[in-house]
C-alpha beads as a LAMMPS data file, in Angstrom:
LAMMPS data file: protein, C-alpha beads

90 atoms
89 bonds

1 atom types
1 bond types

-500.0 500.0 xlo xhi
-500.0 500.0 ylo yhi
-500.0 500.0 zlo zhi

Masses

1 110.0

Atoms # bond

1 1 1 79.624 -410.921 147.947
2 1 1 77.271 -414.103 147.035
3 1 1 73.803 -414.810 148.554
4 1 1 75.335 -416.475 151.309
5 1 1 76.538 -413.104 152.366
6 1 1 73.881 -411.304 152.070
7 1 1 71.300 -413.541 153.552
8 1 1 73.399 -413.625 156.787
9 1 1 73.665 -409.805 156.619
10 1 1 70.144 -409.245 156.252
11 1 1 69.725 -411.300 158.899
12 1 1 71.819 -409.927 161.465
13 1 1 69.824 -406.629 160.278
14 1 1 66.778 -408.375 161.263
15 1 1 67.858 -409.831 164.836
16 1 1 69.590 -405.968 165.489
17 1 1 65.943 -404.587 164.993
18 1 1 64.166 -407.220 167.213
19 1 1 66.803 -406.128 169.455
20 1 1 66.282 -402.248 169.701
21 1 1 62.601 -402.247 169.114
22 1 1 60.664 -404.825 171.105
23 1 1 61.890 -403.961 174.788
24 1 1 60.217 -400.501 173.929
25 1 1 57.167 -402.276 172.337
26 1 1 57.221 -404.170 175.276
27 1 1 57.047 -401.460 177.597
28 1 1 54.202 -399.694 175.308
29 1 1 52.315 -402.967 175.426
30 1 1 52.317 -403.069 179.443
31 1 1 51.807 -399.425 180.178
32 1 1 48.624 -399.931 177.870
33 1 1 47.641 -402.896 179.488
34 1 1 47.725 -401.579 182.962
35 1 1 46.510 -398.221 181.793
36 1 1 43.540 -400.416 180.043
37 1 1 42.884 -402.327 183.069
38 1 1 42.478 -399.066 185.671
39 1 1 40.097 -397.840 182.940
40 1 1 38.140 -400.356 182.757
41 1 1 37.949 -400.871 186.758
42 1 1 36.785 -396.787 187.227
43 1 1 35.152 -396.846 184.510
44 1 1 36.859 -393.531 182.941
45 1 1 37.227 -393.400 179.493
46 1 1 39.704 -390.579 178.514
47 1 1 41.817 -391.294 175.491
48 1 1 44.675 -388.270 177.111
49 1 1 44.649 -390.649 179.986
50 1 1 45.711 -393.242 178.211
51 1 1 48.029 -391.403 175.725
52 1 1 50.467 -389.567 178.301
53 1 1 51.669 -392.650 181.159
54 1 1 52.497 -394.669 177.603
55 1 1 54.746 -391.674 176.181
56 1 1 56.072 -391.173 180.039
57 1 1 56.824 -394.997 180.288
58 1 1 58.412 -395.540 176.809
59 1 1 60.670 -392.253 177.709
60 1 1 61.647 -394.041 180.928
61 1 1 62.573 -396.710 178.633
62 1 1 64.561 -395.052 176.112
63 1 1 66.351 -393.303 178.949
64 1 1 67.532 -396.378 180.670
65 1 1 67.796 -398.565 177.888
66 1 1 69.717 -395.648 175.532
67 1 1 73.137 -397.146 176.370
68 1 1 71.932 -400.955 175.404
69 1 1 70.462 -399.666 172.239
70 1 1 73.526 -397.449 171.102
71 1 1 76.248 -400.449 171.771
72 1 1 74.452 -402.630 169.950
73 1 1 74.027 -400.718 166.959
74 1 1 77.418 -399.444 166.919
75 1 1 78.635 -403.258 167.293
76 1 1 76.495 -403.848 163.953
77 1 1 77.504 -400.941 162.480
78 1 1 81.433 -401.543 162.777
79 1 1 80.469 -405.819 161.808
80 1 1 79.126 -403.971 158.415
81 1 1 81.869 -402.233 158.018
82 1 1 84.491 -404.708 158.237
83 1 1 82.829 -406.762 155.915
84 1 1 82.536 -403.774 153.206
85 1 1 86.230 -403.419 153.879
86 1 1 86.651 -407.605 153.724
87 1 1 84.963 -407.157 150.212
88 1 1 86.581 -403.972 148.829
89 1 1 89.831 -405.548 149.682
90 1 1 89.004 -408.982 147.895

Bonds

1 1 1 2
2 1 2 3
3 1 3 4
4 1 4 5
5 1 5 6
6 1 6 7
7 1 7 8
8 1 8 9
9 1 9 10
10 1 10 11
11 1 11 12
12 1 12 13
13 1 13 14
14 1 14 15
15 1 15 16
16 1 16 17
17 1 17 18
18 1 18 19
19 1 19 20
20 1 20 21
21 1 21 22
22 1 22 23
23 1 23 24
24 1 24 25
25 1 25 26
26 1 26 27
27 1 27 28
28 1 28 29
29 1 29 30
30 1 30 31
31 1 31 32
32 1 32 33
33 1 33 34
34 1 34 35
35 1 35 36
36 1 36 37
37 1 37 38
38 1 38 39
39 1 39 40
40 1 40 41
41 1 41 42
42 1 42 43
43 1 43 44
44 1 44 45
45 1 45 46
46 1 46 47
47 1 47 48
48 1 48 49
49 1 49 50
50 1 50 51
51 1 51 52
52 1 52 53
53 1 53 54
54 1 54 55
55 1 55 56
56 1 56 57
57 1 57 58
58 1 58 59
59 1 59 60
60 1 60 61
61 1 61 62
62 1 62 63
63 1 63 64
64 1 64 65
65 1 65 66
66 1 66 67
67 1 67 68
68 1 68 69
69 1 69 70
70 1 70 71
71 1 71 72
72 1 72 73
73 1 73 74
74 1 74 75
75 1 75 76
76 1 76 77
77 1 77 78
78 1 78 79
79 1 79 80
80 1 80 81
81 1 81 82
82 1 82 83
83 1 83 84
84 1 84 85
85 1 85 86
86 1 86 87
87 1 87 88
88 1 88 89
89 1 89 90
């Protein structure tokens, strides 16, 4: 295995984890928002109001993106192993 090899697999480790993390971040980042924005219109500040629609609306998330995020890591996982087995076999 030369750097070649390794830079491309550290890549593809890279793009995987932009790939599982930031549609949940993204989700996080709009519940806040909106949660933000209704606090700031009534003028409530409660930090428990804040906490439990983000943990209800990254659950949501998980739960309907759970299938997404499992294929694609799988699909990684077996590329990483084919290429230990490409190199053990060398």
């Amino acid at each position: 295995m030369n750097g070649t090899d390794v830079a491309a697999l550290i890549r593809d480790c890279m793009i995987v984890t932009m790939k599982l993390s930031f549609p949940v971040l993204g989700v996080a980042l709009v519940a806040g928002l909106l949660i933000s924005f209704i606090q700031a219109i009534t003028q409530i500040n409660e930090a428990t109001l804040a906490f439990l629609p983000k943990v209800l609306a990254i659950g949501l998330a998980l739960m309907m993106l759970g299938p997404f995020m499992a294929t694609t890591l799988s699909s990684f996982s077996h590329r990483v192993f084919d290429r230990i087995v490409a190199i053990g076999g060398s």
